[in-house]
Structure formats: structure tokens, C-alpha cells
C-alpha positions as CSV (number, residue, x, y, z in Angstrom):
1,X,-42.1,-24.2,-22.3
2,X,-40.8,-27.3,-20.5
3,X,-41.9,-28.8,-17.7
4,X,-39.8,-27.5,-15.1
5,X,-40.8,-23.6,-16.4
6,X,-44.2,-24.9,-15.8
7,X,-43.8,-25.9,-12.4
8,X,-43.4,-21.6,-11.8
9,X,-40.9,-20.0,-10.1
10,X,-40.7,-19.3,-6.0
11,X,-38.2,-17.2,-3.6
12,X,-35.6,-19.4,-1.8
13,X,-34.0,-16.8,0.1
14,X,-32.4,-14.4,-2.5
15,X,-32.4,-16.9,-5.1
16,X,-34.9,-17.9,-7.5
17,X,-35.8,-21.8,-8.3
18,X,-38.6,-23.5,-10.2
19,X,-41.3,-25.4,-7.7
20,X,-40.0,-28.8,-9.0
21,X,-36.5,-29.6,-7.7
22,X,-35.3,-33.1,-6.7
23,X,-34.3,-34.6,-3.5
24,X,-31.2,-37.0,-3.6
25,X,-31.8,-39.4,-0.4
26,X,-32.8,-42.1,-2.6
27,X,-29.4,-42.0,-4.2
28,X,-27.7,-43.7,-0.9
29,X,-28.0,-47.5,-0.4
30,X,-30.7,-49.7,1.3
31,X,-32.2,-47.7,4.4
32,X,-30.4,-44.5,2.9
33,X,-26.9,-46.1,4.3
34,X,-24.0,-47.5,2.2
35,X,-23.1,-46.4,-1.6
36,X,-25.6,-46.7,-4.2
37,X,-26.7,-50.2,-5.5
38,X,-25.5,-48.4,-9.2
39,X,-23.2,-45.9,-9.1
40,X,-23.6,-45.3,-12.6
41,X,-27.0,-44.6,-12.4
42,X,-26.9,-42.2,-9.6
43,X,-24.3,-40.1,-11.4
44,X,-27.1,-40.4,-14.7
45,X,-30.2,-39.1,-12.7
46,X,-28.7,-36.2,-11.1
47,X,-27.3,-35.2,-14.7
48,X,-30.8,-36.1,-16.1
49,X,-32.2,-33.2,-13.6
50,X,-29.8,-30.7,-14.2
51,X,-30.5,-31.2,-18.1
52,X,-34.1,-31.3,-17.6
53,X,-33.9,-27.9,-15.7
54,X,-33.9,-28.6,-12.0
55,X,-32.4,-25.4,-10.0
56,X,-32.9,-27.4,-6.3
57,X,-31.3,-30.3,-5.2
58,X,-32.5,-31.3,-2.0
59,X,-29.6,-33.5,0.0
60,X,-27.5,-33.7,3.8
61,X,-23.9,-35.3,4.6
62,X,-26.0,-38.1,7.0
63,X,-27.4,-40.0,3.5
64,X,-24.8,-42.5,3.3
65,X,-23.5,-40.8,5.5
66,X,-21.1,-39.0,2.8
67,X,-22.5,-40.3,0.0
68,X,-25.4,-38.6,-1.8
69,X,-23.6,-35.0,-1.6
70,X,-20.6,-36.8,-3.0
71,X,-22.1,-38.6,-6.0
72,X,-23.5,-34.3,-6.3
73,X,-20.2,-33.5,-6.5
74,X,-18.8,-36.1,-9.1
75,X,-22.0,-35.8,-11.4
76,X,-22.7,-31.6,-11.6
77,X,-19.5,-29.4,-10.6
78,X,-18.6,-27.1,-11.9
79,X,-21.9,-26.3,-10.6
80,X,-24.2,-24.3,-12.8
81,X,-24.7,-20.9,-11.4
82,X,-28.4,-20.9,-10.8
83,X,-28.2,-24.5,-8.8
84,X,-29.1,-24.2,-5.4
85,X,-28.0,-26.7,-3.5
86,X,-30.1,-27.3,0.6
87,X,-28.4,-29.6,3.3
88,X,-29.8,-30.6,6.3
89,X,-27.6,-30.8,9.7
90,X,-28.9,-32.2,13.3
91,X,-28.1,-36.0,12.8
92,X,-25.5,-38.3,12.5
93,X,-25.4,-42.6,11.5
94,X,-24.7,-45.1,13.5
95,X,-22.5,-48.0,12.6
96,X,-25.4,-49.8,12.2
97,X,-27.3,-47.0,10.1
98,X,-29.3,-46.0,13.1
99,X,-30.4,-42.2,12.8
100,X,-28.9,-40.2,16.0
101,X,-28.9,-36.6,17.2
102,X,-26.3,-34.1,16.3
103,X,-26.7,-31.1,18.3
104,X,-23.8,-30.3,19.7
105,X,-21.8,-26.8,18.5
106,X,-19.4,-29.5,17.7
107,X,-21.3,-31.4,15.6
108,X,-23.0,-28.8,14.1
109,X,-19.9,-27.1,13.1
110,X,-18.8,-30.5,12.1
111,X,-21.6,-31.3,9.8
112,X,-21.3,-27.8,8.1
113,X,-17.5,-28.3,7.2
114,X,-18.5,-32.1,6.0
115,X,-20.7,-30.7,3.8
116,X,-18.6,-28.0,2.7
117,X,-15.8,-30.3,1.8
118,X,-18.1,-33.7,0.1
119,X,-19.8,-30.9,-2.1
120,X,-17.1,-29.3,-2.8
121,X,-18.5,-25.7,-1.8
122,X,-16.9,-22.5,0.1
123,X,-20.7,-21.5,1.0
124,X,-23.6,-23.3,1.8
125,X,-26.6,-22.0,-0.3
126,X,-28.8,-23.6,2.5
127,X,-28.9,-25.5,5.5
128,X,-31.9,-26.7,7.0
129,X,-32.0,-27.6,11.1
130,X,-33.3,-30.7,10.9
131,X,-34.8,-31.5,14.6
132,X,-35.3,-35.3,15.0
133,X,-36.7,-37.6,15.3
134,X,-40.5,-38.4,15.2
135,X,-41.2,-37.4,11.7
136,X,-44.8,-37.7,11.9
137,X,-45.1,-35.6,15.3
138,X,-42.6,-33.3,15.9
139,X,-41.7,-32.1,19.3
140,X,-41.9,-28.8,20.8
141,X,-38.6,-27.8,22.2
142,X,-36.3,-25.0,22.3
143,X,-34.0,-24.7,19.5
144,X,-32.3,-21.6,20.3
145,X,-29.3,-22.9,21.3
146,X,-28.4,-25.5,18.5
147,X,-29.9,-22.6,16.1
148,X,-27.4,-20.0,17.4
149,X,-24.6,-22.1,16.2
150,X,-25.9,-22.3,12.8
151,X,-25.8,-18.4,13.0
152,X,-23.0,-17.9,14.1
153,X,-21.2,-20.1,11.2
154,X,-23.8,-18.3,8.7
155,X,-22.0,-14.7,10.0
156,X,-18.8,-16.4,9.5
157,X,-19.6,-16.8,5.6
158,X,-19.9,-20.4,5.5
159,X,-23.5,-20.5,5.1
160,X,-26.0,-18.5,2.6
161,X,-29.2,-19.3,4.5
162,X,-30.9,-21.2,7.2
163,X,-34.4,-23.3,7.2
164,X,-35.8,-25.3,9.7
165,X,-37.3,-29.1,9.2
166,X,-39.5,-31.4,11.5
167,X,-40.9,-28.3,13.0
168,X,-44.0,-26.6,15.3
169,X,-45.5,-23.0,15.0
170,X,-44.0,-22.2,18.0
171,X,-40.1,-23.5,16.7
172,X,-40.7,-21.5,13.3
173,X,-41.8,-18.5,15.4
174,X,-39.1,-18.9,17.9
175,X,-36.3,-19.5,15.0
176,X,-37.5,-16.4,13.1
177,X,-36.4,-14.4,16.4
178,X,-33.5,-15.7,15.9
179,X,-32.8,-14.8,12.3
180,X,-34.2,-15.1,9.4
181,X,-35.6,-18.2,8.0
182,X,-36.0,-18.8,4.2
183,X,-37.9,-22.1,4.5
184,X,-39.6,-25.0,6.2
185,X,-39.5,-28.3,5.3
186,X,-41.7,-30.7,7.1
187,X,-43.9,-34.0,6.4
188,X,-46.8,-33.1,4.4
189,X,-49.1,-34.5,1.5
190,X,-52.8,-35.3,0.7
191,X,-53.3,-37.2,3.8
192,X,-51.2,-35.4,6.2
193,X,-52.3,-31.8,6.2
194,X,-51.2,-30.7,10.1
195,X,-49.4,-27.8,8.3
196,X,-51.9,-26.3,6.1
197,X,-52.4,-22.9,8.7
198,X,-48.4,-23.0,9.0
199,X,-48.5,-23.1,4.9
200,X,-50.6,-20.3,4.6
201,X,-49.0,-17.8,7.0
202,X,-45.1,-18.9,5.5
203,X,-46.7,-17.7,2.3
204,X,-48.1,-14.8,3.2
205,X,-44.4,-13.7,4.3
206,X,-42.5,-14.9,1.2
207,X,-41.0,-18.1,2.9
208,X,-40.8,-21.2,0.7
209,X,-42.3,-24.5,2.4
210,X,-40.8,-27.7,1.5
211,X,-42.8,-31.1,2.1
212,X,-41.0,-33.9,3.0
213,X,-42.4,-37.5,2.0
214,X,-45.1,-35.9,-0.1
215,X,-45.9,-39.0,-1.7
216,X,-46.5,-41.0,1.5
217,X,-42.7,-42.1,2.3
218,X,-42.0,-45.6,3.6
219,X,-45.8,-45.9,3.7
220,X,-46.8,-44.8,0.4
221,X,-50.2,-43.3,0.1
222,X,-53.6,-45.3,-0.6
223,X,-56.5,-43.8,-1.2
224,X,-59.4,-44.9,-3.2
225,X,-60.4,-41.4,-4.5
226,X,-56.5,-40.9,-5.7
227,X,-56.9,-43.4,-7.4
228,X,-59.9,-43.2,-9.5
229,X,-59.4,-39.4,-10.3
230,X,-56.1,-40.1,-11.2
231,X,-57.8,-43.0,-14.0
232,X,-60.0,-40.2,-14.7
233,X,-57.4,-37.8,-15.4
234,X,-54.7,-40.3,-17.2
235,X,-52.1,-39.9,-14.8
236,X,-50.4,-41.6,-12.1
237,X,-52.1,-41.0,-8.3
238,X,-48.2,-40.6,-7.6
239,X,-48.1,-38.0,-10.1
240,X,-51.7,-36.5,-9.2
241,X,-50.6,-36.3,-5.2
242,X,-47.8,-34.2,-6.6
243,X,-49.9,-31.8,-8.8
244,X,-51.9,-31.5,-6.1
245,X,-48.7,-30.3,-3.8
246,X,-48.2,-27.5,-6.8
247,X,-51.5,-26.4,-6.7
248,X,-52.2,-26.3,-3.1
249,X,-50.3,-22.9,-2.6
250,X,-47.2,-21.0,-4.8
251,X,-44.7,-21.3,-1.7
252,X,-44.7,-25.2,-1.8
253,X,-41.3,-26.1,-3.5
254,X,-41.2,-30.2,-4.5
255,X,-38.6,-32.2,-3.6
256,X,-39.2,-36.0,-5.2
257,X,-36.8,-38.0,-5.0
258,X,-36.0,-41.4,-7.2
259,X,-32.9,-43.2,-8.6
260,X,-34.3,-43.7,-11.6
261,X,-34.1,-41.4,-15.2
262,X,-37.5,-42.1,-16.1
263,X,-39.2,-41.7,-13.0
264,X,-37.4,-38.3,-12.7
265,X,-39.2,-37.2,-16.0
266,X,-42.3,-38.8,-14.4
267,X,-42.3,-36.4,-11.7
268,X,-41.2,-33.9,-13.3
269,X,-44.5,-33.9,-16.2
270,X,-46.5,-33.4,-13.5
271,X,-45.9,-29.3,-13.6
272,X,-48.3,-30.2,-17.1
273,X,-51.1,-31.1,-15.0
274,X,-53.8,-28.8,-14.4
275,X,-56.4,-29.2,-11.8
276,X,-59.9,-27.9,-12.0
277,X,-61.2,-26.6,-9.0
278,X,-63.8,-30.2,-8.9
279,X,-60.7,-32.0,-8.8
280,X,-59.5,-30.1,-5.7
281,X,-62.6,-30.2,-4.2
282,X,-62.7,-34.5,-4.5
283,X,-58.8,-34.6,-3.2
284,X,-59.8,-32.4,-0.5
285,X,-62.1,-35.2,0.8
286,X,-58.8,-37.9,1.1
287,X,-57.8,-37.0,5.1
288,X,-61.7,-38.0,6.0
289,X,-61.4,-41.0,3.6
290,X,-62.0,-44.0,5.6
């Protein structure tokens, strides 16, 4: 069994992916704007996933902007049938590779057909509402009217699914009135557990939960306790903070990202990691660690 068959298996609307997939934003240049500082390389990792097993590829038309979903493009189609392929709309860059809101029906109807066209699809498999722009606190907030327009293109057959990212309670329960919502994908990891009720109740109705920065992000995570049970263990902490994602409930998908061919198989090998219960129990003490 390999690594990614390891990882098990989890609902993504009608479609059914291992827990470890890979996100592409580290593909893009410096700051996720610009091309790739090796184009050759990018094009190798995302073949390097495929191979390896991956099902989920994690990406939006603002990295770049246009780039990661275009590198997709060049390195993978024809598309194997079982990839599934998530995009995020709700932003556009600035010149200067400022993030800025796109909420408009026009730019959401915009960003769908950019997609469409850089990743060379006729349907969307997913496409996540991204609301922006504190990552670490999101805002509550109506989001009924920019989440009608994603709707309304899904009726028209251009998109599969719909999830929601940087969200409340309130905004999941509010976009589930809406229509129906096949996953979440917000900021969480050992030391950022705001989400762990919103976990529970997604999994209790089949909907997949995606954590964003789950390895810290721009502030990668430092913790003493990662640290020596990862020594302990004979992994990475990176690779232990992951493990610990898997374990923490069967609707958490992984996304980790890297432009790198051996760091994807580094992330990847942690689906061979098994936590004890102990183990759980000492990681569970990293959000009080002072």
C-alpha cells in the first residue's frame, strides 16, 4: 500500500480523494506573484504528485495571478479522470502583488471563466468562496449575495461544486441555506484550533474540511513539545504537525504545498505515521504551550 492509500479516502462532493492532496501556491514566484523561480521544476513536482497518487490539487487563477493553474495545465492534461482539481475565487492582484477583493458578479463570473480557460476545463470540479482578508480572524458578514453568483454559474454547468474559505459558523450555516456546500477550507493546525467545534459538526454531515497553513504559514510553527516528540518519534515536527492534521478527524483533507520533489514525498510519508493516543494527548498540550 503506498502512502497516499494510507492517507484513507474522504467525500469531496460526489467524488472520492485520498486525505493527502497538494496545494500549488508555492509554485508562483516570490510573495505568490510572478512565474516560478524554475519552471522546470514546477512542471516536475506537480508530475511527481500525480505519479505518487495525489487525486487533489489545491490551486486559484490569483497565484501569479495566472500562473499556478497554468503550469497545472502544461504538466497534467489530459487530466487523469479521478483528479479533482479546487479553485478559489473572491480576489484579484494588484500591479504591485497586493491581494484585493473580488466580489463583484463581474468579477466572480470573471474569475470562473479565467479559471476555466488557464486550466483548460469546461467544468470546475470545485470552487471555493474565498472571503478576504484577515486570515487569522475572519469576519462575519453576509455572503449571500457574492455566493448567489457562484450559484447561479454552478446551474449554468460551469461549476461541479462550491466550498467556502476564511469562514464563521454563522457564514457556513448561512451558505448551506444557500446550497449545498462540499467543503471548508480555513486556517488551522496544532496551534490554531478556533475550528475544532466547526470540524466536528462538518464531519458529522459528510463535509470535507480543508486547513489552510497547517504547518504554520509565513510564521512557521515552534513549539518545544513538537519538537522533542517529533525526535522521539524519528520524524520531522513538520511531518508530525501533519500526522497530527490526519489523525485529528477523517474529514480533514491535506493540502501541503512545496516546489520541491523531495519535500513532496516528505509530506506525503507522513500518511505512514501512526500516532498513539500518548502522542495525541502531549500535542494536545501545544495551544497552552507558553
Amino acid at each position: 500500500m503506498s502512502s497516499i492509500e494510507k492517507s484513507g479516502t474522504y467525500m469531496l462532493g460526489d467524488r472520492t480523494v485520498f486525505r493527502m492532496g497538494y496545494g500549488a501556491m508555492q509554485l508562483a514566484g516570490p510573495g505568490v506573484f510572478g512565474p516560478p523561480r524554475n519552471h522546470e521544476a514546477a512542471l516536475a513536482v506537480l508530475r511527481a504528485s500525480v505519479e505518487a497518487g495525489v487525486n487533489h490539487i489545491d490551486t486559484s487563477d490569483f497565484y501569479g495571478p495566472h500562473v499556478t493553474n497554468k503550469l497545472i495545465h502544461e504538466a497534467l492534461a489530459p487530466y487523469p479522470d479521478d483528479l479533482v482539481i479546487v479553485t478559489k475565487i473572491g480576489a484579484r492582484r494588484g500591479e504591485d502583488g497586493s491581494w484585493l477583493p473580488a466580489f463583484s458578479a463581474a468579477e466572480l463570473t470573471q474569475a470562473v471563466h479565467d479559471n476555466l480557460r488557464n486550466l483548460g476545463r469546461e467544468q470546475l470540479d470545485v470552487v471555493n468562496l474565498r472571503l478576504m482578508f484577515d486570515m487569522s480572524n475572519p469576519a462575519e458578514g453576509s455572503l449571500e449575495e457574492p455566493l448567489s453568483v457562484l450559484a447561479e454559474l454552478q446551474q449554468q454547468g460551469l461549476v461541479r461544486h462550491i466550498g467556502l474559505s476564511n469562514v464563521t459558523p454563522t457564514q457556513v450555516a448561512q451558505g448551506r441555506s444557500i446550497c449545498p456546500i462540499v467543503c471548508v477550507q480555513n486556517l488551522y493546525n496544532l496551534a490554531n484550533r478556533r475550528d475544532d467545534q466547526m470540524i466536528d459538526d462538518l464531519a458529522r454531515d459528510g463535509i470535507a474540511y480543508v486547513p489552510f497553513f497547517p504547518l504554520g504559514g509565513f510564521t512557521p510553527l515552534q513549539s518545544s513539545i513538537l519538537s522533542d516528540v517529533a525526535q522521539r518519534l524519528d520524524v520531522t515536527p513538520m511531518q508530525l504537525a501533519l500526522a497530527w492534521l490526519l489523525r485529528r478527524s477523517p474529514n480533514i483533507l491535506l493540502i501541503p504545498g512545496t516546489s520541491s520533489v523531495s519535500h513532496l514525498h516528505e509530506n506525503l510519508a507522513v500518511a505512514q505515521i501512526t500516532l498513539s493516543g500518548e502522542v495525541m494527548d502531549e500535542l494536545e498540550k501545544i495551544t497552552g504551550e507558553s
